[in-house]
C-alpha positions in Angstrom: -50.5 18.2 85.7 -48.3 17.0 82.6 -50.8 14.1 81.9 -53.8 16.1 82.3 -53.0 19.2 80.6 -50.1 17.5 77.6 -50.6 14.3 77.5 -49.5 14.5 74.0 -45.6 15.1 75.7 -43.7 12.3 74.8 -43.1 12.6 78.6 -46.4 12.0 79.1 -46.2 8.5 77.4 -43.3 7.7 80.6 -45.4 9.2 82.9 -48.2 6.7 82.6 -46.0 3.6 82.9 -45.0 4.9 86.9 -47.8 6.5 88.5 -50.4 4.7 91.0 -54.2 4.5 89.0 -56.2 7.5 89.3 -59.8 8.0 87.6 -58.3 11.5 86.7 -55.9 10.1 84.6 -58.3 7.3 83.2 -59.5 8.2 79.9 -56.0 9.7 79.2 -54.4 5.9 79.7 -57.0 4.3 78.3 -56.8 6.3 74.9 -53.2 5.6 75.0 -53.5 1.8 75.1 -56.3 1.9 72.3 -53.7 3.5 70.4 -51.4 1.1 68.0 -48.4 3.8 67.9 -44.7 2.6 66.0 -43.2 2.4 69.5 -45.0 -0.4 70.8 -43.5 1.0 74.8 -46.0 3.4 74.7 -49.4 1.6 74.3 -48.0 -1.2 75.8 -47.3 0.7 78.3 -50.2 2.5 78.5 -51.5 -1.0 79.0 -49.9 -1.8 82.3 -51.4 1.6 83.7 -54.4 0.6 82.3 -54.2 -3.0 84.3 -53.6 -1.1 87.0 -57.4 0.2 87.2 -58.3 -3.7 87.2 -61.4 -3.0 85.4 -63.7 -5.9 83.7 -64.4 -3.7 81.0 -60.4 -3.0 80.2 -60.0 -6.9 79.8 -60.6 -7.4 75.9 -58.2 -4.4 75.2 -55.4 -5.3 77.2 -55.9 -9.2 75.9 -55.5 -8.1 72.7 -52.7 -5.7 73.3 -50.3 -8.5 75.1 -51.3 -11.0 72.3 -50.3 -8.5 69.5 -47.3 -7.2 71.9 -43.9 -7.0 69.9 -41.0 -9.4 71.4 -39.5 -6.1 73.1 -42.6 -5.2 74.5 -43.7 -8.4 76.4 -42.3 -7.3 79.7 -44.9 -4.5 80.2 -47.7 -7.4 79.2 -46.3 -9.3 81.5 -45.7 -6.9 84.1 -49.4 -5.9 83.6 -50.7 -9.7 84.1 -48.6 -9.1 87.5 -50.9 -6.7 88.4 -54.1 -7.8 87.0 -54.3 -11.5 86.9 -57.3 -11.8 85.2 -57.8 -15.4 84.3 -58.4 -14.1 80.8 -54.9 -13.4 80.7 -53.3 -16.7 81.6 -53.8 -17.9 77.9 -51.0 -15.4 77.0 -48.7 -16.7 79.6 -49.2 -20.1 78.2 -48.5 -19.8 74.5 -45.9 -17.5 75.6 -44.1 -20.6 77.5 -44.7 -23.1 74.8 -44.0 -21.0 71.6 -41.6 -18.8 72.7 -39.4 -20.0 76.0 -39.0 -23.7 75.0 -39.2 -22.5 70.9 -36.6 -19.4 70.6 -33.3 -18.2 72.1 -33.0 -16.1 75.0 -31.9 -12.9 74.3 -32.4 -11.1 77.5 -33.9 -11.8 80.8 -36.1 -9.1 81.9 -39.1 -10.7 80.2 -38.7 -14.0 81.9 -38.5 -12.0 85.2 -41.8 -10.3 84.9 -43.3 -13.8 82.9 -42.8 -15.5 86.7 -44.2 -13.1 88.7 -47.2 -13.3 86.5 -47.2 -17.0 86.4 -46.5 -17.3 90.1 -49.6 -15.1 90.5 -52.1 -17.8 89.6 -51.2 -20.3 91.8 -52.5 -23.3 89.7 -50.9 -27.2 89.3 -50.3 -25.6 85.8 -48.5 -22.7 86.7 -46.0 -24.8 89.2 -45.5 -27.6 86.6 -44.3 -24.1 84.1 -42.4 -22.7 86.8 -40.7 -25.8 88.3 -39.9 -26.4 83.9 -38.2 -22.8 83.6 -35.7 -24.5 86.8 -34.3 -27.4 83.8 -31.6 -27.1 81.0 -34.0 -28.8 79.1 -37.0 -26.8 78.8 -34.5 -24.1 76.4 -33.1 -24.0 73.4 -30.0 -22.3 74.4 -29.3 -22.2 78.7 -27.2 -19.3 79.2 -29.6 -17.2 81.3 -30.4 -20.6 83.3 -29.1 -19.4 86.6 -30.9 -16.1 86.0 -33.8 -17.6 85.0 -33.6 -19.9 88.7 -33.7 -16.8 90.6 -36.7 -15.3 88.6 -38.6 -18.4 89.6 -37.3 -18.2 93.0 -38.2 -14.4 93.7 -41.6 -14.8 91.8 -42.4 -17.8 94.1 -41.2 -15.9 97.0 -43.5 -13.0 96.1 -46.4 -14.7 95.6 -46.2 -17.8 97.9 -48.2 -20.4 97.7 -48.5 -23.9 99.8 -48.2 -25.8 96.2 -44.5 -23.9 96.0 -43.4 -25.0 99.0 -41.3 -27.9 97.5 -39.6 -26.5 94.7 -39.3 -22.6 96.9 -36.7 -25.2 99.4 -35.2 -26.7 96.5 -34.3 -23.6 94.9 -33.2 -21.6 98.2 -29.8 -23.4 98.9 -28.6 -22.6 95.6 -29.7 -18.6 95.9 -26.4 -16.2 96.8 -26.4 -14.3 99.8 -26.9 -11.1 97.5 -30.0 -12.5 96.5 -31.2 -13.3 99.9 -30.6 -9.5 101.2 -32.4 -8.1 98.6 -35.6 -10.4 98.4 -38.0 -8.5 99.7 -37.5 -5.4 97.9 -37.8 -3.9 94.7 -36.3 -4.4 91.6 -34.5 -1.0 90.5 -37.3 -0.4 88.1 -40.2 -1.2 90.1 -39.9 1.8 91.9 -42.5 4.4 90.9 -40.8 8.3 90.1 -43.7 10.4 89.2 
């Protein structure tokens, strides 16, 4: 009802990000990720309801939106790769690992979570050979969030198995803590949707 009938709410702009695709709502998300507002959280994501749709014709827009997505945005691109892994996409995640996670300083982690579930996604020699890379000291500039960063890989490969993650999954699971291990299978406290 909010969406539909104010989607010009600044509520509205929340909304979007937790509700399951519906063609009523469409137009209304689609407008919003078209839309290059100050606050890049609300086209961006706008975006990741808009991936949501999975639509071919949505693909140049949200490619262009995750390559022009602000540092503090690139969760919801990555988050929206997640849900549509178009293999237009995988570009993004690419330069994103050589430019940015080998290149810059972590500041926080979420990113890196939601850049592994999107990696993990595509399943490719590529993506494992990234993956097993965010596992080693070496591949940062700074490795503070290193054990963090372990269990992103670990979760994202668990999520989206794959035989070719087989090795590095059993390497990785010794060293995961029993808190870890209970709460594998579910969701992440903001991966639940509230609208």
């Amino acid at each position: 009802m909010v969406l539909l009938k104010h989607p010009y709410l600044e509520t509205a702009d929340w909304m979007i990000q937790d509700i399951e695709p519906n063609r009523a709502y469409y137009s209304i998300i689609k407008s919003k990720a078209l839309s290059k507002v100050s606050r890049c959280g609300v086209h961006m994501g706008a975006s990741y309801a808009l991936a949501g749709f999975k639509k071919q014709e949505d693909v140049q827009i949200l490619k262009e939106n995750f390559c022009s997505a602000e540092d503090v945005c690139t969760e919801w691109a990555f988050r929206a790769i997640e849900t549509f892994p178009d293999t237009a996409f995988y570009p993004v995640l690419i330069s994103y690992f050589e430019n940015v996670v080998t290149k810059k300083k972590q500041s926080y982690s979420d990113d890196l979570r939601y850049f592994c579930q999107a990696l993990a996604q595509y399943k490719t020699a590529t993506s494992l050979s990234i993956l097993t890379a965010l596992t080693k000291k070496e591949t940062y500039p700074d490795s503070w969030y290193l054990p963090q960063n372990r269990e992103y890989v670990f979760r994202a490969i668990h999520k989206y198995y794959s035989p070719p993650y087989k090795k590095i999954y059993q390497e990785l699971k010794p060293t995961m803590s029993a808190n870890v291990m209970e709460y594998l299978d579910k969701p992440a406290y903001d991966e639940y949707r509230t609208w």
